[in-house]
PASEBA-1860 file (N, C-alpha, C; in nm, 3 decimals):
! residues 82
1> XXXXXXXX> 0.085/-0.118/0.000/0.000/0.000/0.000/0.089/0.123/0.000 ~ 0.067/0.218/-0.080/0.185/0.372/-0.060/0.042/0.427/-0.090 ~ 0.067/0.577/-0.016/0.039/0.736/-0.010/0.094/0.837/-0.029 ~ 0.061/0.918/-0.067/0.119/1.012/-0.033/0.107/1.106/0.044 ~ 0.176/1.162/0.123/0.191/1.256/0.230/0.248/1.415/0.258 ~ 0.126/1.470/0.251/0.217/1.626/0.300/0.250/1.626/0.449 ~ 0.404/1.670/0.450/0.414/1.663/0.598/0.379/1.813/0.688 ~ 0.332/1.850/0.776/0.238/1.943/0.855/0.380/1.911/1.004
9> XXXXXXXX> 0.448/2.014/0.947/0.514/2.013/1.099/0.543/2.119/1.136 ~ 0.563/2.200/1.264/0.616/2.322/1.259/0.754/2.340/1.218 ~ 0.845/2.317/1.269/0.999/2.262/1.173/1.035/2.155/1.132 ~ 1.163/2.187/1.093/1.238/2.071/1.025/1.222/1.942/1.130 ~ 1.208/1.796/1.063/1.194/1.710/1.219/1.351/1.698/1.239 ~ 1.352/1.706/1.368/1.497/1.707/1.419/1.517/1.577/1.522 ~ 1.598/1.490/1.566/1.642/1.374/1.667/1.543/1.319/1.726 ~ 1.459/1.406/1.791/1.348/1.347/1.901/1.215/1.288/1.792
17> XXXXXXXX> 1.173/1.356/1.725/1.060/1.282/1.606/1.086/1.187/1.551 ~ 1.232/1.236/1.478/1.228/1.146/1.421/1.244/0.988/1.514 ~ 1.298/1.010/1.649/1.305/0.895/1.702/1.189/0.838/1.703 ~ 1.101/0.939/1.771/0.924/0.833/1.757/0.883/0.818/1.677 ~ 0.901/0.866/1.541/0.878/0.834/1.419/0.916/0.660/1.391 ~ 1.041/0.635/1.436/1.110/0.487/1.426/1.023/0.430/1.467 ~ 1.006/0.483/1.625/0.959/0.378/1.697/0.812/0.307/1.712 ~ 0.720/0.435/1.624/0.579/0.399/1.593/0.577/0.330/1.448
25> XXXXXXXX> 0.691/0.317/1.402/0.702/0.232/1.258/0.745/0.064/1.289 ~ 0.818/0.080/1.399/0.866/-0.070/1.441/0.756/-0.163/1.491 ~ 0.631/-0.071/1.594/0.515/-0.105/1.616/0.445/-0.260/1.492 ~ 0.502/-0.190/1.388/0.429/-0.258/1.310/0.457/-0.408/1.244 ~ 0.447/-0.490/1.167/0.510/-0.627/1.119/0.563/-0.609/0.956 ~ 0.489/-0.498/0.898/0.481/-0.472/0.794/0.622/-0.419/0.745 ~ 0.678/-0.451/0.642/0.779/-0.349/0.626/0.742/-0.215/0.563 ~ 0.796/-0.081/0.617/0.776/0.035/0.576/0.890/0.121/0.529
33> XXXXXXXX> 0.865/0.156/0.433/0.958/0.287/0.329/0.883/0.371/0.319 ~ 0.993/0.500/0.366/0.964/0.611/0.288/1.007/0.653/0.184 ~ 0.947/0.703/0.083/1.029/0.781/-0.053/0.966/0.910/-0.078 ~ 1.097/0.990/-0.124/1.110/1.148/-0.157/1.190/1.163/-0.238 ~ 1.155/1.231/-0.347/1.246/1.230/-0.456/1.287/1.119/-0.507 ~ 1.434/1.080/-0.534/1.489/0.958/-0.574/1.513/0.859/-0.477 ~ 1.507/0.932/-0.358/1.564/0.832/-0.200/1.458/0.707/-0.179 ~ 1.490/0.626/-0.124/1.398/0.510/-0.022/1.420/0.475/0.079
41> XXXXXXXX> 1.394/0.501/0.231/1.451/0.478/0.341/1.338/0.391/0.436 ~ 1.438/0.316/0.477/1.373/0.223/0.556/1.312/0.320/0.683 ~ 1.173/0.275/0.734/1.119/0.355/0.828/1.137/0.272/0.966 ~ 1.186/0.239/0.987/1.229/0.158/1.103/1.383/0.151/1.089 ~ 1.423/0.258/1.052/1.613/0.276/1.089/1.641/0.382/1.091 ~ 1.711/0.427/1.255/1.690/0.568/1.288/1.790/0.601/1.179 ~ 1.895/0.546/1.196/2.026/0.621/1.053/1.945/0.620/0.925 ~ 1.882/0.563/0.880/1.807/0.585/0.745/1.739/0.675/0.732
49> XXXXXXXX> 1.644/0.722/0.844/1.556/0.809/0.903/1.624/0.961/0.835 ~ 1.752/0.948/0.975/1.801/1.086/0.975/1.838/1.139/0.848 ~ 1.871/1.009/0.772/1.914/1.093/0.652/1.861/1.161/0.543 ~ 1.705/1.165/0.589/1.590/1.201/0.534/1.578/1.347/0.573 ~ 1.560/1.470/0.538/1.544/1.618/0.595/1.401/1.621/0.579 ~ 1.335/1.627/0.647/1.198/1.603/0.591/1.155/1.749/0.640 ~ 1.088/1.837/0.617/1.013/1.971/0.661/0.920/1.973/0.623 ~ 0.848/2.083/0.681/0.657/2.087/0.662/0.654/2.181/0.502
57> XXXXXXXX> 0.562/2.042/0.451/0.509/2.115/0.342/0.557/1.989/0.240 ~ 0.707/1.931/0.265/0.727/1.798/0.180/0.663/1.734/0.174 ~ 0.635/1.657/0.043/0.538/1.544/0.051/0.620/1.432/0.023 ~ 0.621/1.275/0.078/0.693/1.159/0.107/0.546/1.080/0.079 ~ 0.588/1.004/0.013/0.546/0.834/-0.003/0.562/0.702/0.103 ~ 0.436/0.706/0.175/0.496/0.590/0.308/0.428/0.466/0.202 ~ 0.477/0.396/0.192/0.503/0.224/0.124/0.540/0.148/0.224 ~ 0.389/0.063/0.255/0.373/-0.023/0.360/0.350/-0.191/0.256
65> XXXXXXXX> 0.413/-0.288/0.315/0.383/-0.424/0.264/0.366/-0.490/0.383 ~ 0.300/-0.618/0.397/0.284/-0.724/0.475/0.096/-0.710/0.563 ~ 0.111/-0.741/0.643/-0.021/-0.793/0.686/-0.079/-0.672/0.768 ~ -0.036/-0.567/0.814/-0.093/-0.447/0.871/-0.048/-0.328/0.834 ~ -0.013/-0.342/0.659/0.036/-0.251/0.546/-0.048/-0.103/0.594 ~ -0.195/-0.123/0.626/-0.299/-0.024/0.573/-0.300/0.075/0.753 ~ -0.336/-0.019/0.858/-0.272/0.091/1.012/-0.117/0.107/1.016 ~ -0.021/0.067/0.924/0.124/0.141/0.946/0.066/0.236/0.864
73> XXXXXXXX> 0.027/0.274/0.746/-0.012/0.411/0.682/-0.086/0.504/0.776 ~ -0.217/0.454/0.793/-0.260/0.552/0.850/-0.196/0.644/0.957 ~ -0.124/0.533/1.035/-0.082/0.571/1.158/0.028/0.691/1.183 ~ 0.113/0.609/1.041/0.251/0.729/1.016/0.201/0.862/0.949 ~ 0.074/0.818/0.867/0.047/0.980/0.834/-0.055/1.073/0.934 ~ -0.058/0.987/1.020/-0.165/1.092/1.143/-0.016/1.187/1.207 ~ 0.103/1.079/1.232/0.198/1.173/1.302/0.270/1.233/1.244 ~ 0.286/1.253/1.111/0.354/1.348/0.989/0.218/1.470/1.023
81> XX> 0.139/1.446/0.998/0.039/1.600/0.990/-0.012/1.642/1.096 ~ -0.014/1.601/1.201/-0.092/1.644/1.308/0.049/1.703/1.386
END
């Protein structure tokens, strides 16, 4: 399953998001990627993570596979926009 996503943040995500970002992606069984531009980063690896600059207003592709493909989406795009 992929979406796409505008991200709604007040800044750039910096160390601490993105950590819970990991850690509400690991939640899941599914494997999850993000993609932006040409990149693909695993969403369950904080170093993959970081190397993502993500700021409000980017839009990213969360690409979920496996058996709870469709609540890892929702879930990661409730905490990208809210």
């Amino acid at each position: 399953m992929k979406k796409d996503v505008v991200i709604h943040m007040s800044d750039t995500m910096e160390a601490t998001p993105i950590a819970h970002l990991v850690q509400l992606a690991n939640q899941f069984s599914s494997s999850v990627y993000f993609e932006m531009d040409t990149r693909r980063v695993n969403a369950k690896s904080i170093m993959g993570m970081m190397s993502l600059i993500l700021s409000s207003g980017d839009v990213i592709t969360i690409n979920a596979e496996g058996e709870d493909e469709e609540n890892a989406v929702v879930e990661l795009e409730k905490f990208l926009t809210e």
